[in-house]
DORO-698372 format. One record per residue (C-alpha): residue number from 1; y, x, z. Coordinates in steps of 0.05 Angstrom, whole numbers, plus 5000, padded with zeros to 4 digits. Last residue first. Example, Ala and Ser with C-alpha at 12.3 -4.5 7.8 and 13.67 -1.06 7.14 Angstrom:
2
SITE   i   py   px   pz
SITE   2 4979 5273 5143
SITE   1 4910 5246 5156
***
This chain:
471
SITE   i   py   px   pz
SITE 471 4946 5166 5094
SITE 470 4982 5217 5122
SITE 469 4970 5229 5194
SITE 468 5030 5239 5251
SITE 467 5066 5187 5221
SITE 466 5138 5202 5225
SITE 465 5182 5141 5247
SITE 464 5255 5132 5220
SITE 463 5283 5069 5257
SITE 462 5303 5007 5212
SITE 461 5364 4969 5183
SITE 460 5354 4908 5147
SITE 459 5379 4864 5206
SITE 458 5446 4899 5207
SITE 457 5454 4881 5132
SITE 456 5509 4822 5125
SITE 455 5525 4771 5078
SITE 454 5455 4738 5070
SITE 453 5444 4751 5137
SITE 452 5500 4715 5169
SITE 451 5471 4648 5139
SITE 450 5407 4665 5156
SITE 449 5432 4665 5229
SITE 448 5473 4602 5225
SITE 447 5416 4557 5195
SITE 446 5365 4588 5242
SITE 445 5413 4567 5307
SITE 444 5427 4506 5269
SITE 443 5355 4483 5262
SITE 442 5348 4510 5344
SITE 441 5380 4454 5364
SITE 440 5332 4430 5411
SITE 439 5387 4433 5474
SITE 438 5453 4448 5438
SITE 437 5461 4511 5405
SITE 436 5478 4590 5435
SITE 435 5487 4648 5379
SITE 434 5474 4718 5416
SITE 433 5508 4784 5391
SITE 432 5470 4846 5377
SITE 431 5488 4923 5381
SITE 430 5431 4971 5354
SITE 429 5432 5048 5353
SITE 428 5472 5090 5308
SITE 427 5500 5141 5364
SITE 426 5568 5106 5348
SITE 425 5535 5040 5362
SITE 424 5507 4998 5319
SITE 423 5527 4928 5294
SITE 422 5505 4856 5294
SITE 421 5430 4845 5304
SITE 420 5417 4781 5311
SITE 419 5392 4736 5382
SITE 418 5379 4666 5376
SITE 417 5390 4615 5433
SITE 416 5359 4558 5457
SITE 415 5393 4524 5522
SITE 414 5344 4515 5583
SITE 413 5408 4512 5641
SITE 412 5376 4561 5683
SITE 411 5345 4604 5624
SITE 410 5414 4605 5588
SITE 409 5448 4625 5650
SITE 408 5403 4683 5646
SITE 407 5418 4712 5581
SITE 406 5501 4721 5579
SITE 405 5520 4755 5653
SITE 404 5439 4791 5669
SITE 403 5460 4855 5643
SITE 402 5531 4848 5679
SITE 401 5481 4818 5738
SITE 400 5447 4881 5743
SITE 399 5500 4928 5732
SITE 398 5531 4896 5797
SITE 397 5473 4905 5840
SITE 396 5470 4981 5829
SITE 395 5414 5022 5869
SITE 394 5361 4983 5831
SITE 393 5396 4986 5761
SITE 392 5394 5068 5772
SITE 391 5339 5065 5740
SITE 390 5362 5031 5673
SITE 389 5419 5067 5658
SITE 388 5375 5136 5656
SITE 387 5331 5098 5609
SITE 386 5397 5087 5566
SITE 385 5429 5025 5550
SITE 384 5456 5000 5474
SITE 383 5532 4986 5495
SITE 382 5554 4955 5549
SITE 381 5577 4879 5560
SITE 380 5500 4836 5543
SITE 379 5476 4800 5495
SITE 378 5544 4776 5465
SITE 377 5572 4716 5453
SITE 376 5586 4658 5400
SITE 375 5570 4593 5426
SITE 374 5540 4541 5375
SITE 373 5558 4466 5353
SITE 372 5622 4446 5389
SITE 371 5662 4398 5427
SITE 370 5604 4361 5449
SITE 369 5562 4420 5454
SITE 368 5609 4432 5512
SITE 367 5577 4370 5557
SITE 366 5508 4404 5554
SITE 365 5540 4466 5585
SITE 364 5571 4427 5642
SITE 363 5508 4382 5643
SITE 362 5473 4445 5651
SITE 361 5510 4476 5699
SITE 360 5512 4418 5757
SITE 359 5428 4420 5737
SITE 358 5419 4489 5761
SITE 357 5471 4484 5824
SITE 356 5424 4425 5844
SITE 355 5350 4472 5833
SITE 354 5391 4536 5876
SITE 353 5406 4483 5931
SITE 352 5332 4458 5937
SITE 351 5314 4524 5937
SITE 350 5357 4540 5996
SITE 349 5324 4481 6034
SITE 348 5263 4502 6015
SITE 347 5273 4572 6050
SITE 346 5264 4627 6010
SITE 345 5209 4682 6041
SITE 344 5162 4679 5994
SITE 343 5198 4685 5945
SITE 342 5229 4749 5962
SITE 341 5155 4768 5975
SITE 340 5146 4747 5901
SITE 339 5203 4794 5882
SITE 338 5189 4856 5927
SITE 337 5114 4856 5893
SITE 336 5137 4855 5827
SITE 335 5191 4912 5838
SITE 334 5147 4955 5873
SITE 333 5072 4951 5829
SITE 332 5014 4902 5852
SITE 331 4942 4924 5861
SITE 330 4957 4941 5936
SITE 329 4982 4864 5943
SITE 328 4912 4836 5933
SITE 327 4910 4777 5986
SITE 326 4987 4780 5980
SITE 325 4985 4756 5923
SITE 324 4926 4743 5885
SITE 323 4914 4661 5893
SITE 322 4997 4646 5901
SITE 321 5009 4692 5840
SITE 320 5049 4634 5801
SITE 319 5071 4603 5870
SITE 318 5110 4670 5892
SITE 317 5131 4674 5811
SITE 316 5161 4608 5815
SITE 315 5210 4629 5886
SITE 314 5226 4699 5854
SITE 313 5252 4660 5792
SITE 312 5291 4620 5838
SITE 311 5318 4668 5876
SITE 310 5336 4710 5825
SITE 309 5364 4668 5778
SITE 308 5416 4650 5836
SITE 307 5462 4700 5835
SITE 306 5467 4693 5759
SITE 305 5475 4626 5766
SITE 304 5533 4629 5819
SITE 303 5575 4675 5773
SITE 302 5564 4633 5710
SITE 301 5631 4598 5709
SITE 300 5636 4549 5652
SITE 299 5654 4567 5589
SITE 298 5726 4553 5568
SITE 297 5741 4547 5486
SITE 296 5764 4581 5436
SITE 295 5739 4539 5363
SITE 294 5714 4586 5305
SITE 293 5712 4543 5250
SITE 292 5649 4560 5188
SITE 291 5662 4563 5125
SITE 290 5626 4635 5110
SITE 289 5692 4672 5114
SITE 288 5695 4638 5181
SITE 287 5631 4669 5195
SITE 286 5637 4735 5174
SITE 285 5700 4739 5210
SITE 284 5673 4726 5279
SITE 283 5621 4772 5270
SITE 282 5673 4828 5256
SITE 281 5701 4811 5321
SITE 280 5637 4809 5359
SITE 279 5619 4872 5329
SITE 278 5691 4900 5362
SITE 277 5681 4873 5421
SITE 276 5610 4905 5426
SITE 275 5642 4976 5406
SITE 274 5708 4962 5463
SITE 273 5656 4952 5512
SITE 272 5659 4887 5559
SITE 271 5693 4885 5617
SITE 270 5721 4820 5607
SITE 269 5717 4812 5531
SITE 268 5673 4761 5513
SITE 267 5687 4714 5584
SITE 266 5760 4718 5573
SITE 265 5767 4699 5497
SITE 264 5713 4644 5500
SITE 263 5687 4628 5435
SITE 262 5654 4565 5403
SITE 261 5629 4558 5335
SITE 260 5642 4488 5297
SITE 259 5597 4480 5241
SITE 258 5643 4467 5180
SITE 257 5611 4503 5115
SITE 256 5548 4536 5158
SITE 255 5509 4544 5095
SITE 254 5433 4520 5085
SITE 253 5370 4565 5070
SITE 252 5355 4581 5130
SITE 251 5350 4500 5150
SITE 250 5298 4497 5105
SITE 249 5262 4552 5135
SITE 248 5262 4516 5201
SITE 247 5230 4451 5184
SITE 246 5248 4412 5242
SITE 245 5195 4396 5303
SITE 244 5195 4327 5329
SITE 243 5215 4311 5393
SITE 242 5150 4303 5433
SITE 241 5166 4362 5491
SITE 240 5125 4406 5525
SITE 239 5127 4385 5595
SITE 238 5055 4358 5591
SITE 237 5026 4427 5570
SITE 236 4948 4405 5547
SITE 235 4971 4349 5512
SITE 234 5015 4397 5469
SITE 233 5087 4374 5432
SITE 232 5115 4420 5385
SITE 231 5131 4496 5371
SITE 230 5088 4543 5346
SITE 229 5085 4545 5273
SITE 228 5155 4521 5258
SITE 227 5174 4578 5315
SITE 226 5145 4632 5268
SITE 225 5178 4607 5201
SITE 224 5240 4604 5240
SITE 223 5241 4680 5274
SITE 222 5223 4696 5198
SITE 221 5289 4660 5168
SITE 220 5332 4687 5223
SITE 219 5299 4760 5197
SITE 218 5268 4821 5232
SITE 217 5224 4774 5273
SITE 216 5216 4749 5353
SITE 215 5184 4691 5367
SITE 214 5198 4649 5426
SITE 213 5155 4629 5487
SITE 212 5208 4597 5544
SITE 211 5201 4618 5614
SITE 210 5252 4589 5673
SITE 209 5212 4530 5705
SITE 208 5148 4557 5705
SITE 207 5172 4621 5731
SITE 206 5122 4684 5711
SITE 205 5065 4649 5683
SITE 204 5008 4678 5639
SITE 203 5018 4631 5583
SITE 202 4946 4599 5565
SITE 201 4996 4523 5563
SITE 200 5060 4545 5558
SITE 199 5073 4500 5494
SITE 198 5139 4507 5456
SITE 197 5202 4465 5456
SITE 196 5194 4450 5528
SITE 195 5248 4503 5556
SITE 194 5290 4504 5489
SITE 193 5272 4558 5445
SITE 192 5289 4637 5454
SITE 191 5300 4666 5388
SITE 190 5288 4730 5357
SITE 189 5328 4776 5307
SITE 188 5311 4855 5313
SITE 187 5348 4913 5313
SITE 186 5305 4936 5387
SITE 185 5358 4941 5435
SITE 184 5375 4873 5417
SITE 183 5312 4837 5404
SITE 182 5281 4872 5473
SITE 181 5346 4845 5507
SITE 180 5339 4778 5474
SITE 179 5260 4767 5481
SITE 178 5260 4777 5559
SITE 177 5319 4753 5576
SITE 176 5317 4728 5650
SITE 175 5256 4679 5632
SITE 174 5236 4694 5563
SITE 173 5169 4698 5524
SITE 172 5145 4746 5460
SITE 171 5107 4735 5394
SITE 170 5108 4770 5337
SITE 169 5136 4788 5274
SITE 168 5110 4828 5218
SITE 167 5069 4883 5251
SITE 166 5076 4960 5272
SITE 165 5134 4962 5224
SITE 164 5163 5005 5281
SITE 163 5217 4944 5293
SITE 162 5157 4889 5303
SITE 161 5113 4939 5347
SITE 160 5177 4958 5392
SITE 159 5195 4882 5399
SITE 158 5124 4855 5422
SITE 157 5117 4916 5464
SITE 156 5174 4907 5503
SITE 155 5173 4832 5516
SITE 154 5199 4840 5582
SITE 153 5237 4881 5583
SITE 152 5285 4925 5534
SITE 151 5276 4983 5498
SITE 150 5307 5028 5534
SITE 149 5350 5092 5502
SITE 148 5311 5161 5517
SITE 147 5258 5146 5460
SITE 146 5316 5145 5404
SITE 145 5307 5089 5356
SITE 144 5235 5069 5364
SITE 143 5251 5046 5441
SITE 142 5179 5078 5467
SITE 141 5131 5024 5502
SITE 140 5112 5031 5571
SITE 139 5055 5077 5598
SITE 138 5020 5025 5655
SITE 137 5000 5066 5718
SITE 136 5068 5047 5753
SITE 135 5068 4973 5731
SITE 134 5130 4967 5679
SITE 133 5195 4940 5713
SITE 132 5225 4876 5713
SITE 131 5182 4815 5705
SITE 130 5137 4792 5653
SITE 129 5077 4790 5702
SITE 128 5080 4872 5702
SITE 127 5127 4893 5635
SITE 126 5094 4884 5569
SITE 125 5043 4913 5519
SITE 124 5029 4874 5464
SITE 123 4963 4857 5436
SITE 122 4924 4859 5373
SITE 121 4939 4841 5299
SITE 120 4930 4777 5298
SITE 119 4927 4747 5219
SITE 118 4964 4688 5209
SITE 117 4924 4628 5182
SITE 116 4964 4573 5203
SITE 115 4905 4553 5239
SITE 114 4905 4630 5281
SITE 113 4977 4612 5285
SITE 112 4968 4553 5327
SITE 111 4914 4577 5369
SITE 110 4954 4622 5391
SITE 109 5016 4586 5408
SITE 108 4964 4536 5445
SITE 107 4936 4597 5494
SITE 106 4871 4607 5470
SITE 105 4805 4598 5507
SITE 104 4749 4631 5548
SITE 103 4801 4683 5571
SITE 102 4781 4753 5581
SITE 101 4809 4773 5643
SITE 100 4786 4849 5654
SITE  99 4854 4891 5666
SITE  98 4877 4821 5706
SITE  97 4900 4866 5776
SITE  96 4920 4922 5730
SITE  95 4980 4884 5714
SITE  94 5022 4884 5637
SITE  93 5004 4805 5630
SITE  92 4924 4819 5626
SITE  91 4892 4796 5564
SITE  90 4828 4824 5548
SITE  89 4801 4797 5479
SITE  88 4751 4738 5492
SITE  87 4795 4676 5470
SITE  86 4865 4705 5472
SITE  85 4906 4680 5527
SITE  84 4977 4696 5512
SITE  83 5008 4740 5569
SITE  82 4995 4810 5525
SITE  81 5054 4795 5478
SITE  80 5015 4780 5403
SITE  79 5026 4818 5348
SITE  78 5024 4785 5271
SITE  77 4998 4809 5214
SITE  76 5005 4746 5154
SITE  75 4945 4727 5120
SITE  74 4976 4660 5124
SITE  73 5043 4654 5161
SITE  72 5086 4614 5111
SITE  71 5040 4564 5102
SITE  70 4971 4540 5089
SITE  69 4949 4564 5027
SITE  68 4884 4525 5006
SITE  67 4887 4544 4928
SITE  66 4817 4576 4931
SITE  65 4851 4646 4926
SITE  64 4885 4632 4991
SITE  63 4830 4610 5015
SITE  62 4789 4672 4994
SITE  61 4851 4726 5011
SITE  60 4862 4680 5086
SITE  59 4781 4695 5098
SITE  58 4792 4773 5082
SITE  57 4858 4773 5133
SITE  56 4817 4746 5186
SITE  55 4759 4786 5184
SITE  54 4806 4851 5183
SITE  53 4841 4828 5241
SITE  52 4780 4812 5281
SITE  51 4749 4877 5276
SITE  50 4820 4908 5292
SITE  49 4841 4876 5349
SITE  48 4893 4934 5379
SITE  47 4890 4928 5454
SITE  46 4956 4946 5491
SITE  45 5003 4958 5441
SITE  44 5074 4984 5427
SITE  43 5061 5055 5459
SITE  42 5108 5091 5415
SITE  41 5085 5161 5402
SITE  40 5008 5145 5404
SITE  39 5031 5085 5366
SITE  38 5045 5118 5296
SITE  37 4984 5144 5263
SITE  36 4929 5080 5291
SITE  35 4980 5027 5282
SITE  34 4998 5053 5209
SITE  33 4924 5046 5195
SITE  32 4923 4981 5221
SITE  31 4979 4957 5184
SITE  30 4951 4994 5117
SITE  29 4886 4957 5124
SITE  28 4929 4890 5143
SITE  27 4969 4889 5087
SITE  26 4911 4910 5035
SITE  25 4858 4851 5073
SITE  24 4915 4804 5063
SITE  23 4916 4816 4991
SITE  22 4977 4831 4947
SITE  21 5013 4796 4884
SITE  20 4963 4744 4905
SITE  19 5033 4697 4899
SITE  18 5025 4663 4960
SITE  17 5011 4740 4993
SITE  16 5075 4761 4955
SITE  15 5116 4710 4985
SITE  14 5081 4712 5048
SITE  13 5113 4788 5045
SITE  12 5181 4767 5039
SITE  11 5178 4711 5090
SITE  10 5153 4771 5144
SITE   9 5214 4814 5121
SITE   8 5186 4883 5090
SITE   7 5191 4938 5136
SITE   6 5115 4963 5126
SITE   5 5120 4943 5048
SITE   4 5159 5012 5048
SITE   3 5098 5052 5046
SITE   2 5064 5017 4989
SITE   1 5000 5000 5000
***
């Protein structure tokens, strides 16, 4: 294959695959083989399902050359976050303590593209439970644009493999801002549904309340072929919700000739970094050269929120690992283990509090898609964050809630949101803004994003990676 089909957008490629221009079984060969060269460096995944993967892909070449194509996904390589039961493969949320769960079932996203006909690649390495930090005896995944720079939690793995060419999209989950700080550090475009747009159900839970399963692509237009797979009502996840799902890559294809975006002056530029202002700025002009208004308006204050995300959060995870923690707290890393005893100790009358200031926010947020159709902001106030940056976080309570300030409010209030790639920093690595819709809005969010796409190139940029074999 080749070598640049590895950075080909995921809708590009099922173009060719439609078109038996290439086979499955070529793609995911050369995938594989790029997996096995590249990874040692980048430590992307955590089991690589190559028997299965190559199966797959040769039964999507005879259907599709049988005339029963099924969609934009089939015979498609695809990476899955290691939280997403996987019938029989080891699936162990970035702990030790599941190492040698191997579910009897798949999680409903996975089933779903397995009958779309995407091809899964192997699993994702993440952070421990999908919270902060890696476990201590878990190697986390390398940032494929300069190793010292992070490359976001918790869907680490799922972003490093997509951005290496590792896979074609994937598959993370977000509580805090865990596909949006992966997607931004990472080049990469992914969204973050509405809470109960997608199925949990085979989700290794972190918060039930606060974690949303998104996709995560190099394109708006992939991010929504994904999501049309996945999303929709599921018996088996009764808060999943029975609105029906839009076609997404119809949406990409439409302009954004009078949607109304929202900014807030203030809350964009209060100590935020002149570069991210600046790609903000230049974002804003893209669009209103596109059609669309740019409307200022007042976002509510998030200070409280951001306070409480922990709390609650810690509160959801303590019930999450109820039957493992503390009964097997030696198998646990730090930061995991101070959060659920955090949890632990919350009074429910303080919980109670945390779940009233949740819903005060998001009928104040639900009230300003009244006035307007998406938020314009940014991921987070700094520019792209080091490794050093990220260990001092625990000594510094104020960085974390700057890198908290424009993803976890989001995951209080259950707003979808799509992150793009907007700009680089003077070192050349990736700055990203966030687009913010209505609650299941994510049509627009697509429609807005593939918009800026077709006039821009941030999200066609890519990190130079050496294989260490030649093929």
């Amino acid at each position: 294959m080749a070598d640049a089909l590895h950075y080909l957008e995921l809708t590009a490629l099922a173009a060719r695959l439609k078109a038996r221009e290439i086979s499955a079984l070529e793609v995911t060969r050369a995938q594989l083989d790029r997996i096995d060269s590249i990874d040692c460096d980048l430590d992307s995944y955590v089991h690589v399902m190559a028997e299965t993967a190559m199966a797959e892909a040769e039964t999507a070449d005879a259907d599709i050359a049988q005339g029963r194509y099924r969609g934009p996904l089939h015979g498609v390589p695809i990476a899955l976050k290691d939280l997403f039961w996987t019938e029989g493969v080891p699936t162990a949320a970035g702990t030790t303590l599941h190492r040698d769960f191997r579910p009897s079932e798949d999680a409903t996203v996975v089933r779903r593209l397995k009958s779309a006909g995407a091809v899964i690649l192997g699993k994702a390495q993440l952070t421990e439970g999908a919270y902060a930090d890696h476990h201590p005896l878990v190697k986390p995944p390398k940032n494929p644009w300069n190793a010292s720079y992070w490359p976001g939690i918790s869907s680490s793995g799922s972003a490093v493999a997509t951005a290496a060419g590792l896979c074609f999209g994937s598959l993370g989950s977000d509580t805090g801002g865990s596909i949006r700080w992966p997607c931004a550090a990472n080049g990469l475009t992914g969204v973050k549904p509405s809470w109960g747009r997608v199925s949990r159900h085979g989700t290794f839970e972190l918060a039930a309340t606060l974690d949303h399963v998104g996709p995560i692509g190099r394109s708006a237009a992939d991010a929504g072929a994904l999501l049309g797979v996945i999303a929709g009502h599921d018996p088996n996840d009764p808060t999943s919700l029975v609105d029906p799902v839009p076609d997404y890559l119809a949406a990409a294809a439409q302009d954004v000739r009078g949607l109304r975006i929202g900014v807030d002056p203030a809350w964009n530029s209060d100590d935020v970094d002149v570069a991210t202002q600046r790609m903000l700025a230049d974002t804003i002009d893209a669009f209103r050269a596109l059609g669309a208004d740019t409307v200022n308006v007042r976002f509510p204050d998030v200070t409280q929120a951001i306070a409480d995300w922990t709390p609650n959060c810690a509160v959801e995870a303590a019930v999450a690992h109820e039957a493992t923690y503390p009964a097997r707290k030696d198998e646990y890393g730090p930061i995991l283990a101070s959060v659920l005893e955090t949890g632990r100790a919350l009074s429910a009358l303080d919980y109670q509090k945390i779940l009233l200031r949740r819903l005060a926010l998001r009928g104040r947020v639900t009230a300003l898609f009244e006035t307007i159709d998406l938020l314009l902001i940014p991921v987070h106030p700094f520019p792209p964050v080091t490794l050093a940056m990220i260990q001092t976080l625990g000594e510094q309570p104020d960085l974390i809630a700057k890198l908290q300030r424009y993803t976890c409010p989001f995951d209080m209030t259950g707003h979808p949101t799509i992150t793009l790639p907007g700009g680089a920093s003077a070192d050349g690595l990736p700055i990203a803004f966030q687009l913010v819709a209505a609650h299941l809005d994510e049509a627009t969010l697509v429609r807005a994003g593939a918009a800026f796409q077709r006039v821009t190139s941030w999200h066609r940029r890519h990190p130079s990676l050496t294989s260490r074999r030649q093929h």
